[in-house]
C-alpha positions as CSV (number, residue, x, y, z in Angstrom):
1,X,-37.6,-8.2,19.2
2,X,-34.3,-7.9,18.0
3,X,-31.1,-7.4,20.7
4,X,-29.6,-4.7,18.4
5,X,-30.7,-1.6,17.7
6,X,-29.2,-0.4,15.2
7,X,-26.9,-2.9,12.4
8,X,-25.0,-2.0,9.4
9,X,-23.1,-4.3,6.7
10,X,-20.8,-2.8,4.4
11,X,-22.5,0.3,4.4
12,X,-21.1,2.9,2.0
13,X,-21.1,6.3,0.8
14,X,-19.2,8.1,-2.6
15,X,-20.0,11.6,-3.4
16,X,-19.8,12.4,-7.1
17,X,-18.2,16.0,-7.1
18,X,-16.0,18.2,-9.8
19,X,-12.8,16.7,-8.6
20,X,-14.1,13.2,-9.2
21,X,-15.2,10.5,-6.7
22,X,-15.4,11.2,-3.4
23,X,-15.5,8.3,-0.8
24,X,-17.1,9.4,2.4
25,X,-18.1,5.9,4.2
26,X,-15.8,2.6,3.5
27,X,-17.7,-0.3,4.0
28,X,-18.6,0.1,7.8
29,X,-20.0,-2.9,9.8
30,X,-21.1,-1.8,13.4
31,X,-24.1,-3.8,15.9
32,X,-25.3,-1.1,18.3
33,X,-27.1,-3.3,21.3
34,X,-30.2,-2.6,22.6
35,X,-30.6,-0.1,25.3
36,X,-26.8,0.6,25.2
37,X,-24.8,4.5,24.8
38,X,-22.7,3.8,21.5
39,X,-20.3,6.4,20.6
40,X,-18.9,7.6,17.3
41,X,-15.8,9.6,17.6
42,X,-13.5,11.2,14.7
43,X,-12.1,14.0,14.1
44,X,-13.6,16.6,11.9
45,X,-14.1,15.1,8.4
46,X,-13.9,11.8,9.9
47,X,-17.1,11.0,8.1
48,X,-19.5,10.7,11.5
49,X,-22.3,12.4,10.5
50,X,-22.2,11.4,6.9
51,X,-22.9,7.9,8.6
52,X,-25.4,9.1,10.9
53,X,-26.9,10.7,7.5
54,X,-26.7,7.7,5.9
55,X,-28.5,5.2,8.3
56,X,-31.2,7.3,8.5
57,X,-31.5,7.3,4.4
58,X,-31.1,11.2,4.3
59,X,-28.2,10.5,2.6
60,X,-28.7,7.1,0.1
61,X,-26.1,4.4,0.5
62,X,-23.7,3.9,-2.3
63,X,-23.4,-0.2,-1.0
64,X,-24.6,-2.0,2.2
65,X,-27.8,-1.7,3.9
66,X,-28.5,-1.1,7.6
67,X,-31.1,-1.7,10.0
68,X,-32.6,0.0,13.1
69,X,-34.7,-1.7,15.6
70,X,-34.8,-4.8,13.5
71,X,-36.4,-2.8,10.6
72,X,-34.5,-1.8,6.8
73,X,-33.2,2.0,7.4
74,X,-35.3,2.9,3.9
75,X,-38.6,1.8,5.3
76,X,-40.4,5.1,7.0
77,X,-41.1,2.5,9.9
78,X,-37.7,2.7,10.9
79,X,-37.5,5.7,12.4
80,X,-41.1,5.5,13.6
81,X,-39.4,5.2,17.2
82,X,-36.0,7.0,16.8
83,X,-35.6,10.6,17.9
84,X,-33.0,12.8,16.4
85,X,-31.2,15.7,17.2
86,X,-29.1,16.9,14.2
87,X,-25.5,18.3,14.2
88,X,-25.8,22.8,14.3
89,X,-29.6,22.2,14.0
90,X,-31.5,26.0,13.4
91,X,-35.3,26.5,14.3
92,X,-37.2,29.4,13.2
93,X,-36.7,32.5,14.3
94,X,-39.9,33.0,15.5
95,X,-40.6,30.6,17.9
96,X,-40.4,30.0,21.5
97,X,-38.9,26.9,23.0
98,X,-41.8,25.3,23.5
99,X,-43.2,25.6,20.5
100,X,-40.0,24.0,18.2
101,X,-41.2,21.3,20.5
102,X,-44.9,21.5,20.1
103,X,-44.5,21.3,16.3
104,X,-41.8,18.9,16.1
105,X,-44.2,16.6,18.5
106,X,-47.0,17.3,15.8
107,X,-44.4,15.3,13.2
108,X,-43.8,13.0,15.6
109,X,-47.9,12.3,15.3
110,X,-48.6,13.8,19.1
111,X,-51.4,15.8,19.8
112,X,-54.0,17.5,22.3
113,X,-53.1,16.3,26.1
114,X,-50.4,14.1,25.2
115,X,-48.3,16.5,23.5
116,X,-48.8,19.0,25.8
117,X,-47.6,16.7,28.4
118,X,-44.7,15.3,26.2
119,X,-43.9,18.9,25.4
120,X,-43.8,19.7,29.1
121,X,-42.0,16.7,30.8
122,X,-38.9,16.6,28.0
123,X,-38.4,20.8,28.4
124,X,-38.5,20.1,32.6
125,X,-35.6,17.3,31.9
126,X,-33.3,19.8,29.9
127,X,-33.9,22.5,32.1
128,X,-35.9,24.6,30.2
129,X,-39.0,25.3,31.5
130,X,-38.4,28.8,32.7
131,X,-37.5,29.5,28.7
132,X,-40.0,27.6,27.4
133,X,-42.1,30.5,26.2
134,X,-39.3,33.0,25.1
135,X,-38.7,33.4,21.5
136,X,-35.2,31.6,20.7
137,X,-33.7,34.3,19.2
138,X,-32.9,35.2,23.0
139,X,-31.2,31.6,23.0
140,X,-27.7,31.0,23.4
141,X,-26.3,28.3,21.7
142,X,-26.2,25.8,24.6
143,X,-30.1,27.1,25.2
144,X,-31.1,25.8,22.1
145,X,-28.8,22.3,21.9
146,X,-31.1,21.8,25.1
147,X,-34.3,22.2,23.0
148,X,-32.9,20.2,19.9
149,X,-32.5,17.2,22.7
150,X,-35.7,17.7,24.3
151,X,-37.6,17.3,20.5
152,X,-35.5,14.5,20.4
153,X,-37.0,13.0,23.3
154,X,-40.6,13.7,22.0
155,X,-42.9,10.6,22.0
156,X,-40.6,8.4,23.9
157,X,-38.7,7.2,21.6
158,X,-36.7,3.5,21.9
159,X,-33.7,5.0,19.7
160,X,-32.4,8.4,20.1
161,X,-29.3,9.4,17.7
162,X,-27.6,12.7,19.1
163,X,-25.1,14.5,16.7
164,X,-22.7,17.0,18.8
165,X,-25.4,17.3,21.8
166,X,-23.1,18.9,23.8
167,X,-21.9,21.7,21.3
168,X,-21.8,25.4,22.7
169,X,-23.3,24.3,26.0
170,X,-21.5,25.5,29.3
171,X,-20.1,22.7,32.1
172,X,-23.1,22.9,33.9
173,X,-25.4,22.3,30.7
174,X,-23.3,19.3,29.6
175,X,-23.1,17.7,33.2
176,X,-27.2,17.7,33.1
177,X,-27.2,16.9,29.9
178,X,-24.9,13.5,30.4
179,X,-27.5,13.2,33.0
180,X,-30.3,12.9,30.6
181,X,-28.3,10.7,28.8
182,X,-27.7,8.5,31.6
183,X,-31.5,8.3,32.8
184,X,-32.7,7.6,29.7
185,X,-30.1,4.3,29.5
186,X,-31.3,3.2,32.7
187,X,-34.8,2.8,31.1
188,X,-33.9,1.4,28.2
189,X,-33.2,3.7,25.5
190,X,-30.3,2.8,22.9
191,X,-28.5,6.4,22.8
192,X,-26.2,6.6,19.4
193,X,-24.0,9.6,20.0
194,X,-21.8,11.4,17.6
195,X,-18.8,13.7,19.5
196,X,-15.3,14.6,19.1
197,X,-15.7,15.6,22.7
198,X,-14.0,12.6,24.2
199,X,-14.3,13.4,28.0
200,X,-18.1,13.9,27.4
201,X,-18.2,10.1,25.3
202,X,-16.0,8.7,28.3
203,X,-18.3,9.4,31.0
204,X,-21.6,8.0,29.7
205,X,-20.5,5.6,26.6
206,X,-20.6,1.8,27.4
207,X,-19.0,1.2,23.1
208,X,-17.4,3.5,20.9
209,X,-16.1,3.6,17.2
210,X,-13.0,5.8,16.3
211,X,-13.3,7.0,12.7
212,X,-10.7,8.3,10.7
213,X,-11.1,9.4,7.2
214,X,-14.5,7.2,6.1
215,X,-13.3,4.0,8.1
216,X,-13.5,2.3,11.3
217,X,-9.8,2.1,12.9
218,X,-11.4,0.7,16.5
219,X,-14.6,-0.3,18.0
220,X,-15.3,-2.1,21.7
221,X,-16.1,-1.1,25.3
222,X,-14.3,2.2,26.4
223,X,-12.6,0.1,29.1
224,X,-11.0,-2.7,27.0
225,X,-9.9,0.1,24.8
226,X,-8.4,2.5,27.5
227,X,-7.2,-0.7,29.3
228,X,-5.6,-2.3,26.5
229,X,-3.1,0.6,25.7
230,X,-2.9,1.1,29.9
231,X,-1.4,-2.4,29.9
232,X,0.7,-1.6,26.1
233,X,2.7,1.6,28.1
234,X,3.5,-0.3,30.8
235,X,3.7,2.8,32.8
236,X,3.4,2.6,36.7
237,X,2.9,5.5,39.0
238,X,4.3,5.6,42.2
239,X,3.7,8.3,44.9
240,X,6.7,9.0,47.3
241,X,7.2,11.2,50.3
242,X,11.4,11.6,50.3
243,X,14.2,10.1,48.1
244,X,15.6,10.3,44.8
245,X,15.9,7.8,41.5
246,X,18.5,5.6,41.9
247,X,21.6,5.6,39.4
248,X,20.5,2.7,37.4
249,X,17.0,0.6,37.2
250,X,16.7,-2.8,37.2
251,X,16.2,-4.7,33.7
252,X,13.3,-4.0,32.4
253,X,12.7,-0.7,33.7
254,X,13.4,2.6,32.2
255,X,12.1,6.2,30.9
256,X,11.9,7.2,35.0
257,X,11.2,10.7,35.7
258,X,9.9,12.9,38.4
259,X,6.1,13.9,37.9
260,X,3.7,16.3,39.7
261,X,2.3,13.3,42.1
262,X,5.6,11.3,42.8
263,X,7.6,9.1,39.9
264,X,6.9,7.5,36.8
265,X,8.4,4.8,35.3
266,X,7.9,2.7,32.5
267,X,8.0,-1.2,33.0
268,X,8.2,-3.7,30.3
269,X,7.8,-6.6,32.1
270,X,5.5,-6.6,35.1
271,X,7.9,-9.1,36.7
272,X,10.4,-6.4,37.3
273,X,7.9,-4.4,39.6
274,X,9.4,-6.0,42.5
275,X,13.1,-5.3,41.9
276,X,12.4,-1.9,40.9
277,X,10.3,-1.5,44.2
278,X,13.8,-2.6,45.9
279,X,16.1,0.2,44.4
280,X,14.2,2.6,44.9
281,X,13.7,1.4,48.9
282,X,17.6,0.8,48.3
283,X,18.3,4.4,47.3
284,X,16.1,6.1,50.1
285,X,12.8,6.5,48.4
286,X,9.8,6.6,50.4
287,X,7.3,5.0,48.7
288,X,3.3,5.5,49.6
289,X,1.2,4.2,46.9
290,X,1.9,2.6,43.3
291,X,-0.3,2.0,40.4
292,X,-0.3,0.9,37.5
293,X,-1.0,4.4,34.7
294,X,-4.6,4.1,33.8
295,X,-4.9,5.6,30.0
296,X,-7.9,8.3,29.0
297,X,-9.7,7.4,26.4
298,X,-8.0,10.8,25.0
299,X,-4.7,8.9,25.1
300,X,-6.1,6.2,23.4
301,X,-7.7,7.9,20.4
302,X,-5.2,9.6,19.7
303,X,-2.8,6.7,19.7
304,X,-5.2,4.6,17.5
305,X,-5.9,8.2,15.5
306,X,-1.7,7.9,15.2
307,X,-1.7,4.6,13.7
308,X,-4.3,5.1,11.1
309,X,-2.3,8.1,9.9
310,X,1.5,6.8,10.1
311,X,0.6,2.9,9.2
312,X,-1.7,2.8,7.3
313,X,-5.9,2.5,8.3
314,X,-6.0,-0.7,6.3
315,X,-3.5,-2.0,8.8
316,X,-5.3,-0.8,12.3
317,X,-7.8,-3.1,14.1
């Protein structure tokens, strides 16, 4: 059994349109572990469900090959065990809830007892039961994200690749969904999620990728990456009861200003924490608590997404 879900080498994608090539995927390289949350962030256009697309062979590779669950992406046995849930996915009209699910479980090869139960047990863990038999033309759009997940989840799948999950669906719909999302980690299942909706992607991700135009500018856990550019600002946060900012800060010091919890102040060297520490005291501030800034992975995209447009992406880890 292999420890990866989901591999890719230099896997590829040009487009052949009126304007001439059109490169969608650069080579991309990415190992997904087993029983992990990845997540695939970009912008729109980044090229994220292209790749998703792509290593499920409904779009063909230009180059590069991938592999899911130790098995080549263009052999049907691939995605035997992987349950999708496409990006603005439509069902027909005429359908209740429960029975998109019933005949997507039929694909999935269920039938008789056990796709009634399957059918049953994933609508119950989006919260659908109550809807199950109304026609989804009374659906809002959240309503029928939450039916799109619970096909998904049809026949127990070991992979589950989620494109936008959480797309029209109120608060309360995404906190249960993240939920799901959580549950279905704890017992193993690799969940490969595709979001621009970076709060969402912090709060159940353990890896994400940031694409930006076909490429992949940054990949790693969410806290190296959110605590990498916390330690690169150098910005420390101190909560204070009375006092203002001295004149002048120490060397090494600087950017200070008032904030809605107390005072920030940038530190280059962490050295200086001490002497800053003692002009404030010096000039009358009270000083509670102080910490060191801790970046959102919002901050951090969009510094990485900065680089990639203003250096260069060749140029960006």
């Amino acid at each position: 059994m292999t420890d990866f879900a989901l591999e890719t080498e230099g896997l590829s994608k040009v487009y052949k349109s009126l304007r001439g090539r059109v490169r969608a995927l650069e080579p991309i390289d990415i190992k997904v572990e087993a029983g992990k949350v990845f997540g695939l962030l970009g912008s729109n256009g980044a090229g994220k469900s292209t790749f998703v697309k792509t290593i499920l062979n409904i779009c063909k590779p230009t180059t590069g090959r991938a592999r899911i669950l130790g098995v080549d992406s263009r052999n049907p046995a691939a995605r035997a065990q992987v349950g999708y849930l496409p990006e603005g996915t439509q069902f027909p009209r005429y359908l209740t809830g429960k029975q998109v699910c019933e005949y997507f479980g039929r694909l999935r090869g269920l039938s008789g007892a056990r796709l009634k139960e399957e059918v049953q047990r994933t609508m119950f863990l989006v919260g659908m039961t109550d809807w199950g038999d109304k026609k989804v033309t009374q659906y809002s759009k959240g309503m029928k994200q939450r039916v799109g997940l619970a096909q998904a989840m049809l026949g127990e799948p070991r992979m589950i690749i989620l494109d936008e999950p959480t797309d029209g669906v109120d608060p309360q719909g995404r906190h249960e969904i993240r939920d799901v999302i959580k549950r279905l980690a704890k017992e193993g299942v690799t969940i490969f999620l595709n979001s621009h909706l970076l709060m969402e992607v912090e709060a159940v991700c353990d890896e994400i990728a940031i694409m930006f135009q076909g490429r992949v500018l940054r990949r790693g856990p969410v806290k190296d990456i959110t605590e990498e550019m916390s330690m690169r600002d150098g910005k420390m946060h101190l909560r204070v009861r009375t006092g203002e900012l001295p004149a002048e800060l120490p060397p090494g010091c600087d950017d200070a200003r008032r904030t809605d919890y107390g005072l920030e102040v940038k530190v280059a060297d962490r050295e200086a924490i001490p002497a800053l520490i003692d002009a404030l005291r010096g000039a009358g501030v009270d000083i509670y608590e102080l910490e060191q800034h801790h970046a959102s992975l919002e901050e951090a995209f969009l510094d990485i997404m900065n680089k990639g447009e203003h250096k260069g992406v060749g140029g960006v880890k």
